[in-house]
C-alpha positions as CSV (number, residue, x, y, z in Angstrom):
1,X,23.7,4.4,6.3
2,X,21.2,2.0,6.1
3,X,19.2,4.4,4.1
4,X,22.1,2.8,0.9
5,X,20.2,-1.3,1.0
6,X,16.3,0.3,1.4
7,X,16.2,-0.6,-2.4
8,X,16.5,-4.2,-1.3
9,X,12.7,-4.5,-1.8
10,X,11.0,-7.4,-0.3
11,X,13.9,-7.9,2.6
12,X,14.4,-7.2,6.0
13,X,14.3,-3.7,5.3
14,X,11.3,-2.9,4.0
15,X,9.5,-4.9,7.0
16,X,11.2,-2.8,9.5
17,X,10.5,0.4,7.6
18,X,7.1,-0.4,7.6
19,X,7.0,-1.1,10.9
20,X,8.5,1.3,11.6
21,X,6.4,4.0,9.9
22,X,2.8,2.4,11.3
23,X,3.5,2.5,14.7
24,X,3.4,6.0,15.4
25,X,4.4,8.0,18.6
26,X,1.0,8.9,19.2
27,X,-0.3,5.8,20.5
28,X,1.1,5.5,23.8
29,X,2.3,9.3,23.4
30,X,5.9,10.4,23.1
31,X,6.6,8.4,25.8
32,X,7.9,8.9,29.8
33,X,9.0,12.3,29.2
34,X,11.8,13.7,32.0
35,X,14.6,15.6,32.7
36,X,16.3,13.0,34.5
37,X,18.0,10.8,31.6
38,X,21.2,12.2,31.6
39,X,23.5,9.9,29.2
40,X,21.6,10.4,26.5
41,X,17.9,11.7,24.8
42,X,16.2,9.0,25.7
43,X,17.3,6.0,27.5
44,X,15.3,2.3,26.8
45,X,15.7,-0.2,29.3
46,X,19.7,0.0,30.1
47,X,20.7,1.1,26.4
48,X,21.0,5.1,26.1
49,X,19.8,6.9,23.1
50,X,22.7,9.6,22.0
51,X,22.2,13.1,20.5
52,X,24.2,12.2,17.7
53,X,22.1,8.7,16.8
54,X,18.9,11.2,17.2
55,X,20.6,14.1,14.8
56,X,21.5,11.1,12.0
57,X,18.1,9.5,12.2
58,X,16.7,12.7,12.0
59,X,18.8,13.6,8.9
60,X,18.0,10.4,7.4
61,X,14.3,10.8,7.4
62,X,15.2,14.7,6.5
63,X,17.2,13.5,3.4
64,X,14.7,11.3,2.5
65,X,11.9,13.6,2.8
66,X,13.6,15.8,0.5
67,X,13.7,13.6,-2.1
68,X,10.3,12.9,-2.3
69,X,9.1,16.2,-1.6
70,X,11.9,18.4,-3.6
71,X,14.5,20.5,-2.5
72,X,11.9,23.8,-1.4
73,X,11.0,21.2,2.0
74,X,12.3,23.2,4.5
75,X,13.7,22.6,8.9
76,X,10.1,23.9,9.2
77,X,8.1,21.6,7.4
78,X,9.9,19.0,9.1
79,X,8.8,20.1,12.4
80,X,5.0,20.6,11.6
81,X,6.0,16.8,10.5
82,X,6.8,15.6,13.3
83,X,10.1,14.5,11.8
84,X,12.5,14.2,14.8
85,X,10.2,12.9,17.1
86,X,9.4,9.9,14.3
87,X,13.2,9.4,14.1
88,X,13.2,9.3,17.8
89,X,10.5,6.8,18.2
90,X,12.3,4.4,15.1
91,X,15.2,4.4,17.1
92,X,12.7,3.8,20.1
93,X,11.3,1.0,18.5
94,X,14.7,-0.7,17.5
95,X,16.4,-0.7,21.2
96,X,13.2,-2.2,21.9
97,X,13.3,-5.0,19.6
98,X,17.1,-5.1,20.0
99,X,16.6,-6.0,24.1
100,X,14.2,-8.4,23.5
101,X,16.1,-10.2,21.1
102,X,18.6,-10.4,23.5
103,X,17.1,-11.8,25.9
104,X,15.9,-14.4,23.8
105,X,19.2,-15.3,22.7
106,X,18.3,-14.8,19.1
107,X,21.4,-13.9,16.8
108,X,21.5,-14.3,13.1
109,X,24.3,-16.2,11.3
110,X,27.2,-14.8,9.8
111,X,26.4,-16.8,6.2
112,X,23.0,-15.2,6.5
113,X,24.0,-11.9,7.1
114,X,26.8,-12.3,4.7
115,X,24.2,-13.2,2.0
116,X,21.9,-10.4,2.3
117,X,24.3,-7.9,2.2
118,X,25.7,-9.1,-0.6
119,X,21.9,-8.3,-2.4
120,X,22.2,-5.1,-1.4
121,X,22.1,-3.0,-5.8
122,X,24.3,-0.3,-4.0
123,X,27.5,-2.6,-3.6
124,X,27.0,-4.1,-7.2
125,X,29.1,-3.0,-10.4
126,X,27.7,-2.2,-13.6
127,X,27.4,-6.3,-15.2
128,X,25.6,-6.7,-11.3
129,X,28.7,-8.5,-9.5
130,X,29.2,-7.8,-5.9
131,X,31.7,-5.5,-5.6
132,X,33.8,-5.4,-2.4
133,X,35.9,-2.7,-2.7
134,X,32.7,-0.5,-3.4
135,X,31.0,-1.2,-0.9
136,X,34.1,-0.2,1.7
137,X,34.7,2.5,-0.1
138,X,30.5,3.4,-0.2
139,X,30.9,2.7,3.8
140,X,33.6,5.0,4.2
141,X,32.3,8.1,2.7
142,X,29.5,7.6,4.8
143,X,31.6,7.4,8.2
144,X,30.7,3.6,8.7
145,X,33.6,0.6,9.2
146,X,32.4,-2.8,7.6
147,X,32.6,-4.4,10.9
148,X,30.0,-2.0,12.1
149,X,27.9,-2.2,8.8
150,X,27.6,-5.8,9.2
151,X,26.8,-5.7,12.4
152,X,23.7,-3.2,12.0
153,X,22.6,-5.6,9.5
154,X,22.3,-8.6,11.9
155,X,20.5,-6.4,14.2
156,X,18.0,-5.2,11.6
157,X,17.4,-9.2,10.2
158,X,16.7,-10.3,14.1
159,X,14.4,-7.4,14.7
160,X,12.7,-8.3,11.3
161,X,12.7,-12.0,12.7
162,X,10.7,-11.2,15.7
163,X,8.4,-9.1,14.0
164,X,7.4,-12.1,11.7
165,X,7.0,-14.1,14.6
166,X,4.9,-11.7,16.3
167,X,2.8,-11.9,13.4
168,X,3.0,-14.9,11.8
169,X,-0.9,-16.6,11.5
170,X,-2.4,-13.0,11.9
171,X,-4.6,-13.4,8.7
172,X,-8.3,-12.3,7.9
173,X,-10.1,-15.5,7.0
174,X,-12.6,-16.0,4.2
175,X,-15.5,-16.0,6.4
176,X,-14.9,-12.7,8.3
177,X,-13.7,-11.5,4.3
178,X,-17.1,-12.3,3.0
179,X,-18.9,-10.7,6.0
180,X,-17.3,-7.7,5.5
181,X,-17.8,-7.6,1.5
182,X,-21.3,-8.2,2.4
183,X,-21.6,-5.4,4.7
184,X,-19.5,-2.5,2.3
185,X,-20.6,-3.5,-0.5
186,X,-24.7,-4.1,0.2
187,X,-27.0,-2.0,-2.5
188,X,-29.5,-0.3,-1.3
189,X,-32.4,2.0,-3.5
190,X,-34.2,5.3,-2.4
191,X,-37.0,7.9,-3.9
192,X,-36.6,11.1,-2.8
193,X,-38.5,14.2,-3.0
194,X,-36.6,17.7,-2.8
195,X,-37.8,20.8,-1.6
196,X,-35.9,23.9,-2.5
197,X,-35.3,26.8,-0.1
198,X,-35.9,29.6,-2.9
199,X,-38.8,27.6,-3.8
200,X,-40.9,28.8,-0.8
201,X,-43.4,31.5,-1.6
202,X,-42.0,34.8,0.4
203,X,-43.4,35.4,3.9
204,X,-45.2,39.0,4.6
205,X,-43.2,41.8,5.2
206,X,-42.3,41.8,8.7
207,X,-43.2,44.8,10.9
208,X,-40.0,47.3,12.5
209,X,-40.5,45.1,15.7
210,X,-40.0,41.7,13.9
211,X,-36.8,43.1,12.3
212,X,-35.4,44.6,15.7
213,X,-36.0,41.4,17.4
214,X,-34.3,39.2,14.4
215,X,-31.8,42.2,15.0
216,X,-31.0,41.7,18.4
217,X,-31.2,37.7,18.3
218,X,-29.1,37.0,15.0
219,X,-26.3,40.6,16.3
220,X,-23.2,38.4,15.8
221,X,-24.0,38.3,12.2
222,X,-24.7,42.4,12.3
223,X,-22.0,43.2,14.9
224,X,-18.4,44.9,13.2
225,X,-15.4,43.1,14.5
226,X,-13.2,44.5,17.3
227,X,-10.3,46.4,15.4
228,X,-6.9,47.2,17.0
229,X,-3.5,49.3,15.9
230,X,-0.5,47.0,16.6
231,X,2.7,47.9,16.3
232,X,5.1,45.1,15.9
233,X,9.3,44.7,16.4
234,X,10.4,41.6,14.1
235,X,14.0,40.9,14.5
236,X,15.1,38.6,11.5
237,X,17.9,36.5,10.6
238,X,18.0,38.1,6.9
239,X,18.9,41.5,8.2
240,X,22.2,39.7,10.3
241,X,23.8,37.8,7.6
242,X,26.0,40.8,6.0
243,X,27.9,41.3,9.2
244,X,28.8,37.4,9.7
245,X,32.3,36.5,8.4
246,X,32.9,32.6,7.1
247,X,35.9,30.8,7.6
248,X,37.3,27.9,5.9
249,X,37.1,26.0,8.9
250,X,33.2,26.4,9.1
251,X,32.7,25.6,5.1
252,X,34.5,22.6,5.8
253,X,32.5,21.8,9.5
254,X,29.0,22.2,7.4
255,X,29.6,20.3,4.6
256,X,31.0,17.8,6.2
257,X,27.6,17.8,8.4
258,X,25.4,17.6,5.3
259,X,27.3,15.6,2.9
260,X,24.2,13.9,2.1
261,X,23.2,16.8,0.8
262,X,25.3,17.1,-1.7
263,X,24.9,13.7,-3.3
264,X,23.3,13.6,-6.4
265,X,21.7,10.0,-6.8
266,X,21.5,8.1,-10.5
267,X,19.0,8.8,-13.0
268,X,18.2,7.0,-16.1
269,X,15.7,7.1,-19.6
270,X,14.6,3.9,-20.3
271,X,11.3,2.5,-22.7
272,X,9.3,-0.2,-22.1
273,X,6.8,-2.6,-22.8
274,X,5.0,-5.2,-20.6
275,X,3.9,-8.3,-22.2
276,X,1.0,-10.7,-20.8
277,X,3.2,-13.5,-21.2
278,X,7.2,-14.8,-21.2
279,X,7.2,-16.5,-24.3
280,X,5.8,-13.1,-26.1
281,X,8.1,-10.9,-23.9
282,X,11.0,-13.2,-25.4
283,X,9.9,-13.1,-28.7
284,X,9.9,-9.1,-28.7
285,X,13.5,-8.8,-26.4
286,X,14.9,-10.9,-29.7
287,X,13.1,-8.6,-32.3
288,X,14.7,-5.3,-30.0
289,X,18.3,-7.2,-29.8
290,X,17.6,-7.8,-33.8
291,X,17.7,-3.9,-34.4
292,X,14.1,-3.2,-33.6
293,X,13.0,-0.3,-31.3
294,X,10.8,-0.8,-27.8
295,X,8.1,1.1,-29.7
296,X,7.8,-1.5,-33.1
297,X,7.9,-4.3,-31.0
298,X,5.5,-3.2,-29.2
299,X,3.1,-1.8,-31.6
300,X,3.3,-5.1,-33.4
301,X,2.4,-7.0,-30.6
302,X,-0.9,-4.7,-29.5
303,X,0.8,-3.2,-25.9
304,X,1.8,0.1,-25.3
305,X,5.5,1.3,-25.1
306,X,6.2,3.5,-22.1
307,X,8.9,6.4,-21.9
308,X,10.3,7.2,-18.7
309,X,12.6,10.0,-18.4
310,X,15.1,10.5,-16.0
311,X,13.6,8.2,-13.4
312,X,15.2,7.8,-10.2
313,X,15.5,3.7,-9.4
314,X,13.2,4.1,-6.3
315,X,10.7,5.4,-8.9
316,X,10.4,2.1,-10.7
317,X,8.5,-1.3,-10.1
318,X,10.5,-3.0,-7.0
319,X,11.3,-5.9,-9.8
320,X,12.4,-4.3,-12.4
321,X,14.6,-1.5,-10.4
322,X,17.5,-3.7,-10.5
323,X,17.8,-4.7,-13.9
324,X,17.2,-1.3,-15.1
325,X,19.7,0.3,-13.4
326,X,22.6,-2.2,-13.8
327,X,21.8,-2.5,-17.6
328,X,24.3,-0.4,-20.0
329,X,23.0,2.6,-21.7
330,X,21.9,1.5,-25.5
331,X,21.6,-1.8,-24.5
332,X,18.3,-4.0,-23.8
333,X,17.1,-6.0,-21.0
334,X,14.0,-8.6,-19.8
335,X,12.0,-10.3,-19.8
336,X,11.2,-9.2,-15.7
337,X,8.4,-10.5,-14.3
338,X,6.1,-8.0,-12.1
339,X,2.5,-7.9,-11.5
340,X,1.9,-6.0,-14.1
341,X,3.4,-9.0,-16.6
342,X,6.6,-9.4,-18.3
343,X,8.3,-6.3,-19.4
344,X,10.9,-5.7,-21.8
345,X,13.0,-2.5,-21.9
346,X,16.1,-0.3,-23.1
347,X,17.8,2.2,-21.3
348,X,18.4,5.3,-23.3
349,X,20.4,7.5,-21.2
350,X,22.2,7.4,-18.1
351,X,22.8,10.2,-16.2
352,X,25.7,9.0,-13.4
353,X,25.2,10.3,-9.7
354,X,28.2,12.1,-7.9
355,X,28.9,14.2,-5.2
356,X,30.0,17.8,-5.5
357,X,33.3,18.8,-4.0
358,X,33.4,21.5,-1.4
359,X,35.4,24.1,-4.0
360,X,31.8,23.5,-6.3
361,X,29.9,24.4,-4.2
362,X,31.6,27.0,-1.8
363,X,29.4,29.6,-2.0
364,X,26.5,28.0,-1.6
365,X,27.8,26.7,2.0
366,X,28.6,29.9,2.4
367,X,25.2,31.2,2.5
368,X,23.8,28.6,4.3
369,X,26.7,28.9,7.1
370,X,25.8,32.5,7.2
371,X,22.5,32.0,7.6
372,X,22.8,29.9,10.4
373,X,25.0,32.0,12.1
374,X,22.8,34.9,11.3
375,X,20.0,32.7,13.3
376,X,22.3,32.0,16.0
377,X,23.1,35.3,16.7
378,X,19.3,36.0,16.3
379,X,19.0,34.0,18.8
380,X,21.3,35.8,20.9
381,X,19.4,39.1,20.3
382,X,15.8,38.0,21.0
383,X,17.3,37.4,24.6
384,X,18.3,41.1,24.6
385,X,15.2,42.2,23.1
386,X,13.3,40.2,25.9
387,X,15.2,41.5,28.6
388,X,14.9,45.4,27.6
389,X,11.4,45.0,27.2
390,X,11.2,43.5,30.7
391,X,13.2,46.5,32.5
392,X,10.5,48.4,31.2
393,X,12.2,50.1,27.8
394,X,9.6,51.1,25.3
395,X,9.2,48.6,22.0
396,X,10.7,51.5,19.6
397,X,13.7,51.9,21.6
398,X,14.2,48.2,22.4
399,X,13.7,47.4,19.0
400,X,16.4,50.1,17.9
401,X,19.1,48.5,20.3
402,X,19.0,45.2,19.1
403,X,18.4,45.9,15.4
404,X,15.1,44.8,15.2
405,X,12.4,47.4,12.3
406,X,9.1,48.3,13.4
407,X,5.8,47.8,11.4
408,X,2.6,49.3,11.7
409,X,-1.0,47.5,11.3
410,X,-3.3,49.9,11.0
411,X,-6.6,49.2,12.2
412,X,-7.1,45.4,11.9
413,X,-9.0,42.7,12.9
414,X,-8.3,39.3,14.6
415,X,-7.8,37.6,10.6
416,X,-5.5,40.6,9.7
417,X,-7.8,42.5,7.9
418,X,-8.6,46.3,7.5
419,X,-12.0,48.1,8.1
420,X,-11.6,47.7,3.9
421,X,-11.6,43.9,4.3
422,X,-7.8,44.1,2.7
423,X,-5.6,42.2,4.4
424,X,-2.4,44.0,5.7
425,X,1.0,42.7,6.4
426,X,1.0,39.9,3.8
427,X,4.6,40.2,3.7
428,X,5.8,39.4,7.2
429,X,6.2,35.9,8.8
430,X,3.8,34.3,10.4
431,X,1.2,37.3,10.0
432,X,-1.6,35.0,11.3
433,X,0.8,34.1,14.9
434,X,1.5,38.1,15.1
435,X,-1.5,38.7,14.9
436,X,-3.1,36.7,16.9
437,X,-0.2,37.7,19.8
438,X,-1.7,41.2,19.4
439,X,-5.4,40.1,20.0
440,X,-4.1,38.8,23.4
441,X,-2.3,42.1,24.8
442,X,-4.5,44.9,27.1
443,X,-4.7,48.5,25.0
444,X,-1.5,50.1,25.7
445,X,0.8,47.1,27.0
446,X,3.3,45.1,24.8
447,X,3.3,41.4,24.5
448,X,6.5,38.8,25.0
449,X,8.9,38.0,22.1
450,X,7.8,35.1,20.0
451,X,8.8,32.9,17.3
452,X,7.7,33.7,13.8
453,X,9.0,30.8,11.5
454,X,12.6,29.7,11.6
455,X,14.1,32.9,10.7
456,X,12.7,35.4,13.2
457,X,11.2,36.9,16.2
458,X,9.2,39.5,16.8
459,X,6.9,41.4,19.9
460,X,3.6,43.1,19.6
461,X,2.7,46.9,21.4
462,X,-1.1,47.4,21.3
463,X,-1.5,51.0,20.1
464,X,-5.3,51.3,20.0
465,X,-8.8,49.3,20.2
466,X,-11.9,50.2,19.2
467,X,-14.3,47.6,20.7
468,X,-16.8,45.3,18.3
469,X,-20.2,47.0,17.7
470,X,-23.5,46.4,16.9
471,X,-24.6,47.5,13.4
472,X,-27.6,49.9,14.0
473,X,-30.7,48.4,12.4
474,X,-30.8,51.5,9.9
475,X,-27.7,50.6,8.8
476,X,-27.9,46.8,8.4
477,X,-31.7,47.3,7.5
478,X,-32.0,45.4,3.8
479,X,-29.2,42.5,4.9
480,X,-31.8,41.8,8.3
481,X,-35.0,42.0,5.5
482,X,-33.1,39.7,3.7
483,X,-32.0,36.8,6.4
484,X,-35.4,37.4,8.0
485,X,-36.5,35.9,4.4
486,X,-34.2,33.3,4.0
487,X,-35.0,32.2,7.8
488,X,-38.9,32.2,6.8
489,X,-38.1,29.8,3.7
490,X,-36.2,27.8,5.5
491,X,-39.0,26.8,8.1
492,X,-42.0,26.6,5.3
493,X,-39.8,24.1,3.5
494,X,-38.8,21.8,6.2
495,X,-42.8,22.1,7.8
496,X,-43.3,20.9,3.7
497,X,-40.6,18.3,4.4
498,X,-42.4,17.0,7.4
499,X,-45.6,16.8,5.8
500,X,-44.3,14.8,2.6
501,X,-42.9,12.6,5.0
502,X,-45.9,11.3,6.5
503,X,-47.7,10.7,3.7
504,X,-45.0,8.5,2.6
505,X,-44.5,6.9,5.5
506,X,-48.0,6.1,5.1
507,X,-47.7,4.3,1.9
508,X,-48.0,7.4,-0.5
509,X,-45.7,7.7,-3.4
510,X,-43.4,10.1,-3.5
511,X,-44.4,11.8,-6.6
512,X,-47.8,11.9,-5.5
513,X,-46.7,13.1,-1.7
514,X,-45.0,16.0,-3.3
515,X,-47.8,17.3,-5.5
516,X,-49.0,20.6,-5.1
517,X,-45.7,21.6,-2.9
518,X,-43.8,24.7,-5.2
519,X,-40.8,23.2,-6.4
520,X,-40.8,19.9,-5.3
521,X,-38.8,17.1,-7.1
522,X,-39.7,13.7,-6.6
523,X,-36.5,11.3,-8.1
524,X,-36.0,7.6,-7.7
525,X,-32.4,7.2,-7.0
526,X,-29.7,4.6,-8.5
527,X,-28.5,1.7,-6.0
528,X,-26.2,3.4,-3.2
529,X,-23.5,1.2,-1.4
530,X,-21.8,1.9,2.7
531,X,-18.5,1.6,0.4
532,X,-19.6,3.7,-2.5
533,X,-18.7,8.0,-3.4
534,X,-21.3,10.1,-1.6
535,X,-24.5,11.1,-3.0
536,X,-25.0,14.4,-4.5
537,X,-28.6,14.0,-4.1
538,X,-29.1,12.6,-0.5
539,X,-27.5,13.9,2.9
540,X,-25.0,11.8,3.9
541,X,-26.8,11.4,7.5
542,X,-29.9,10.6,5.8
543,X,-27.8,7.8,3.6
544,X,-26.8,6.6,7.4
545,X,-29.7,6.4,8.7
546,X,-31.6,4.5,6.1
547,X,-28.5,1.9,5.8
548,X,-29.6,1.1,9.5
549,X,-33.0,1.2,9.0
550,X,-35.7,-1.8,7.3
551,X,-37.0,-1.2,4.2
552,X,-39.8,1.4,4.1
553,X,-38.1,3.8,6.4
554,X,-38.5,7.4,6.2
555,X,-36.5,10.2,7.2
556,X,-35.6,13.8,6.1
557,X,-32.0,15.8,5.9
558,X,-30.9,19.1,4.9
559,X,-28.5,20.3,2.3
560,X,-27.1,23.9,1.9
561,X,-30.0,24.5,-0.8
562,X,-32.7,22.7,0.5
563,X,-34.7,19.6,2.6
564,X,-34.4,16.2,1.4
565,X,-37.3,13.5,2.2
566,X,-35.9,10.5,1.6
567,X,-37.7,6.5,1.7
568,X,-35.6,3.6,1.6
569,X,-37.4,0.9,-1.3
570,X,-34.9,-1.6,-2.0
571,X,-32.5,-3.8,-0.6
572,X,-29.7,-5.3,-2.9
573,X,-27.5,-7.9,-1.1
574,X,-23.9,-8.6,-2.4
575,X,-22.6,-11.9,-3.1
576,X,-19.2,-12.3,-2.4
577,X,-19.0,-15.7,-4.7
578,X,-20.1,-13.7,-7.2
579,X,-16.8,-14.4,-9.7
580,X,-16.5,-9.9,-10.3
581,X,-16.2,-10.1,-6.7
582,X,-12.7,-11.7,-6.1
583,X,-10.8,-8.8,-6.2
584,X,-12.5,-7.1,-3.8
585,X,-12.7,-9.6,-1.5
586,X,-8.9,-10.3,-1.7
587,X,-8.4,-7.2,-0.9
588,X,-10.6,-7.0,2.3
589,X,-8.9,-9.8,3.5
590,X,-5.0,-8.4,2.8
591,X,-6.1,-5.4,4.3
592,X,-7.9,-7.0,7.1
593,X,-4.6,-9.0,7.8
594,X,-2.7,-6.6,7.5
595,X,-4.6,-4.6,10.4
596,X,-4.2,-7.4,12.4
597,X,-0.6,-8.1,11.9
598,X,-0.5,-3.7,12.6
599,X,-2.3,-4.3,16.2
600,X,0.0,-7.6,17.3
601,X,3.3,-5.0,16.8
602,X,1.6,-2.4,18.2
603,X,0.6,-4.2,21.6
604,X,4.2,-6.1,21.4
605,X,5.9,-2.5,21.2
606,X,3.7,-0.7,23.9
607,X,4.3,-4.4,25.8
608,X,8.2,-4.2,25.6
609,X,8.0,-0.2,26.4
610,X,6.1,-0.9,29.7
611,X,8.4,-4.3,30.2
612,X,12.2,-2.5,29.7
613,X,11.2,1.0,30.4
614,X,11.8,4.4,28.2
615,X,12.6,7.8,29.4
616,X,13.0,10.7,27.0
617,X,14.8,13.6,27.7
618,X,12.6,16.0,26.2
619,X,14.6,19.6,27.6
620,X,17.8,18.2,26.1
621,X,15.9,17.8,22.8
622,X,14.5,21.0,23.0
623,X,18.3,22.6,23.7
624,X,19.8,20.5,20.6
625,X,17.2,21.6,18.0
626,X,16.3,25.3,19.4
627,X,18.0,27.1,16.8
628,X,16.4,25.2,13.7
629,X,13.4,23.9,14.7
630,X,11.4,25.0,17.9
C-alpha cells in the first residue's frame, strides 16, 4: 500500500526506494539459501518473512512495472527481471533496517508521523485539503487498517533516519572533483596514417597445395553444420482452456487477488509555460486568469508553451505534480518553482481514475482464470507425460495420452535452421531452448520434459543425425581462393603498418612515412578526450594506449577494414576553474558522493546481514511461484 504516498517526492520514500533499488541482491548473492526456514521464505535475524508479504511485494513491483512498461509485460518478463527476488531482497533490506533500529531504540514521534502522512497528494481532496475519510476509505480498499498504515509509516521514516545517518558527511570534495575533471576530461591530439585492407596489391595465385593447406587449417569455416531430425511433443496451456469450467466463486477469488489491476489511475491535459523568473511567471498567470490562453502569454513573453496530453502525475516534474493534479479542469495555476524556472499552466481535461467492477469486466477474468487453470492442469500433465516417457512409452504414444501434438524439424541445425538456411519452427515457444534440448540427446533416444515459456512444455525424440562435414576443396574452391586473398592483404598491410610506424617513431611525419604505401591516408585528428564518444577513425585500444603513454608515442590497431598507425602529438590539459567547467564539475562531485553514500549502505546492509543473520527458503519459493514463473 505504500506504493499510494511514493508521489511524496523528496520524503522518506523516495530515499528508501532508492535504497532500495541500488543495493541489489547480487552483491553478497541471494543470500544463506536453505530449506530449513520453516515459518516463513526467508527469516532475518528473529523476524520471519511470510509468503504472503513476498507475493504483495512482488505484486507491487509487478504493478509498477506495468505501468511503466505497458500492459503487453508479461509473469515472464518479470522473471528474466529478477522481479521477486528484488521484492524479496527490499523486504530483506527493511527487516534489516527495522532490527537495528530497534536496538537502537530509535522511534519516530507520533506528530511527525502524523505530519507526513498528512502530505501524502493521495489522501487530499480536489481544493488540496487533507481528507480523512479518504484516506480510510483509500486504506480499506486496499486491505490496510489506519492503525497499521501509520504504523508502516513510522517504520519507513526510522529506516530512512538511519540511512541518512549512515551517510551523512559522505561527500566528494572539490579537490578529488577537480582531479577527476582533470583526468576525464584531458585533450589529447593524434596523426594517423591508414592503410586499407583492399588497398594491398593481390598476392600470386597460390598453388593446389597452398589452397589444401589454408583448406585443412581454416576447415571450421568450410565444414557444414551437423544437421538432426527432431521430433518434438509440446503440451500447451492454449489447447486446455476449452475443457476448464469457471465459477463465480473463482471470478470473485482472482479479482479480488489482482484488484490492482483493475485500477485505472488519473490522467490529465494541461499546457504550460516556464518563465525564467517569478515576477514574469506572475505577470503571464494574471494575463491567463485575464482571458488569455498559455500559448499568447507565452508567445508574448519569448518561451515556449508546452502541451501535455493525458499525462499521468508520476509523469510530471516532482514540483509541479501536485498542483497540476489538484487544480480544476479550465482553471489555471502557478507560478511553481522547478529547476527548470517558474511555470505557469492550465489543465485542459481531466480524465478521473476508477476501478472497474467485477460484472465489467467478467469475461475478461474469465479468460485469465481459465488460463491459469489451463496451466495448472498443464502442470498436472507434464508429470504424466514425464512419467510415461520414463516407463519406457514411445514420444508419439505418450504424447497422445496426455494430449500433447507432435511437430517435426526436418533436418536442422543447432540455430534452427534448414540445409536452405530457412529457419523452421518459428511458430513454437521457445524454438531456440527446443532446440537446443535436441542438440543434447544420442540419435534415437528422447530427451526429458522441459519448460518452454509460461504456457508450455514440451520433450524432444532425436530421429536422425547426419554428422558435420568438411567441404571438399572442389566444392569450396573459389570461397578458399578468396580468404586465402583476404588473409594475404591482411599481412602486407599490417608488415606496411609496422614499417610506417618506425619511421615515425623516428621523427618522420606521417604524411611523409606513408608515401609510396597504395592507399595510405595520413589525417591529423581533432582533440580526443578519456570522457569523450569513440573515434571513428582510431581503435579504441590504440586511443587507450596513447592516453597512457608520453607524447610522441607510437602504436598501431586494427579495424574491420584496415590498420591504423597512430602518434600521440599533443597534450591538452583541462582546467577545472575554467568558468564552462562548473557544471561538469558539479556533477562529478554529486555523482562522486553519491557513490560514496551507495558504498556506506551497501557495507551497513551486508554488515547488519552478517550481524542478525538471513536464511531464505529458496524450495518454498520455488513451490509458491512454480506455476507462473519457474
Amino acid at each position: 500500500m505504500l506504493q499510494i504516498i511514493r508521489s511524496t517526492a523528496g520524503s522518506w520514500v523516495v530515499k528508501i526506494l532508492f535504497v532500495a533499488l541500488i543495493i541489489s541482491f547480487a552483491v553478497w548473492g541471494i543470500g544463506d539459501v536453505t530449506k530449513g526456514v520453516q515459518q516463513g521464505v526467508a527469516q532475518v535475524g528473529d523476524r520471519a518473512i511470510t509468503p504472503v508479504e513476498l507475493d504483495q511485494a512482488y505484486r507491487a513491483e509487478f504493478n509498477r512495472m506495468r505501468q511503466m512498461v505497458g500492459p503487453e509485460f508479461s509473469e515472464e518478463q518479470a522473471r528474466q527481471f529478477g522481479l521477486r527476488d528484488r521484492a524479496l531482497e527490499q523486504l530483506i533490506q527493511k527487516e534489516l533496517l527495522a532490527l537495528a533500529a530497534d536496538d537502537l531504540g530509535l522511534r519516530v514521534a507520533d506528530e511527525t508521523v502524523r505530519q507526513e502522512v498528512l502530505k501524502v497528494p493521495a489522501f487530499k481532496d480536489s481544493f488540496g485539503n487533507f481528507d480523512a475519510n479518504l484516506m480510510r476509505a483509500l486504506l480499506q480498499q486496499n486491505g490496510l487498517t489506519e492503525t497499521g498504515f501509520v504504523e508502516d509509516v513510522r517504520s519507513d521514516m526510522a529506516r530512512s533516519d538511519m540511512i541518512g545517518a549512515v551517510t551523512a558527511g559522505a561527500s566528494a570534495s572539490k579537490t578529488l572533483a577537480d582531479a577527476l575533471y582533470r583526468h576525464r576530461f584531458e585533450g589529447r591530439t593524434f596523426e594517423i596514417v591508414t592503410i586499407p585492407y583492399n588497398a594491398m596489391p593481390p598476392a600470386p595465385s597460390p598453388d593446389q597445395a597452398t589452397l589444401e593447406t589454408f583448406h585443412k587449417d581454416k576447415a571450421v569455416r568450410y565444414t557444414a553444420p551437423e544437421y538432426r531430425t527432431l521430433n518434438v511433443a509440446l503440451l500447451e496451456a492454449a489447447s486446455l482452456t476449452k475443457d476448464i469450467e469457471v465459477t463465480d466463486e473463482l471470478l470473485k477469488e482472482y479479482y479480488d487477488g489482482h484488484a490492482g489491476d483493475y485500477i485505472t489511475p488519473e490522467k490529465r491535459s494541461i499546457t504550460q509555460a516556464v518563465f525564467p523568473d517569478r515576477q514574469a511567471a506572475e505577470k503571464a498567470l494574471a494575463a491567463v486568469n485575464g482571458g488569455k490562453t498559455v500559448e499568447s502569454v507565452a508567445k508574448e513573453a519569448g518561451v515556449e508553451a508546452v502541451t501535455l496530453e493525458d499525462v499521468l502525475k508520476d509523469g510530471l516534474p516532482t514540483e509541479l505534480a501536485d498542483p497540476a493534479f489538484t487544480t480544476a479542469e479550465g482553471k489555471s495555476g502557478g507560478p511553481v518553482e522547478s529547476a527548470f524556472g517558474f511555470h505557469i499552466f492550465m489543465v485542459t481535461k481531466v480524465q478521473a481514475g476508477g476501478e472497474r467492477k467485477l460484472e465489467d469486466v467478467k469475461d475478461e477474468v474469465a479468460a485469465k482464470v481459465r488460463k491459469d487453470k489451463a496451466v495448472e492442469k498443464m502442470f498436472e500433465l507434464s508429470t504424466k507425460l514425464e512419467d510415461e516417457l520414463a516407463g519406457g512409452t514411445p514420444l508419439a504414444e505418450a504424447a497422445q495420452t496426455v494430449g500433447a501434438r507432435i511437430v517435426k524439424l526436418e533436418k536442422i541445425d543447432n540455430r534452427g535452421a534448414d540445409m536452405a538456411g530457412v529457419a523452421q519452427g518459428v511458430t513454437l515457444p521457445e524454438i531456440a531452448k527446443i532446440v537446443a534440448s535436441g542438440f543434447t540427446v544420442a540419435e534415437g533416444q528422447t530427451g526429458s520434459v522441459e519448460e518452454a515459456g509460461n504456457d508450455a512444455f514440451f520433450a524432444v525424440q532425436v530421429e536422425a543425425v547426419i554428422p558435420a562435414t568438411l567441404k571438399p576443396l572442389d566444392e569450396v574452391k573459389s570461397v578458399v581462393l578468396g580468404d586465402w586473398q583476404a588473409e594475404q592483404r591482411q599481412i602486407a598491410a599490417r608488415k606496411k603498418a609496422e614499417e610506417i610506424a618506425e619511421k615515425m617513431k623516428a621523427g618522420t611525419a606521417a604524411r611523409e612515412a606513408a608515401a609510396g604505401v597504395p592507399g595510405a591516408l595520413a589525417q591529423n585528428v581533432d582533440p580526443l578526450m578519456r570522457a569523450g564518444a569513440p573515434s571513428a577513425l582510431i581503435p579504441a585500444g590504440a586511443v587507450q594506449t596513447l592516453f597512457g603513454s608520453a607524447i610522441g608515442s607510437v602504436t598501431t590497431a586494427e579495424k574491420p577494414t584496415g590498420v591504423v598507425v597512430a602518434k600521440l602529438t599533443g597534450i591538452i590539459p583541462a582546467d577545472p576553474a575554467n568558468p564552462m567547467a562548473a557544471s561538469q564539475v558539479t556533477q562529478l562531485a554529486n555523482a562522486t558522493g553519491q557513490a560514496m553514500q551507495d558504498e556506506l549502505v551497501m557495507q551497513y546492509l551486508a554488515a547488519l546481514r552478517t550481524h542478525y543473520g538471513v536464511t531464505i527458503n529458496q524450495a518454498l519459493i520455488n513451490q509458491l511461484y512454480s506455476t507462473t514463473q519457474e
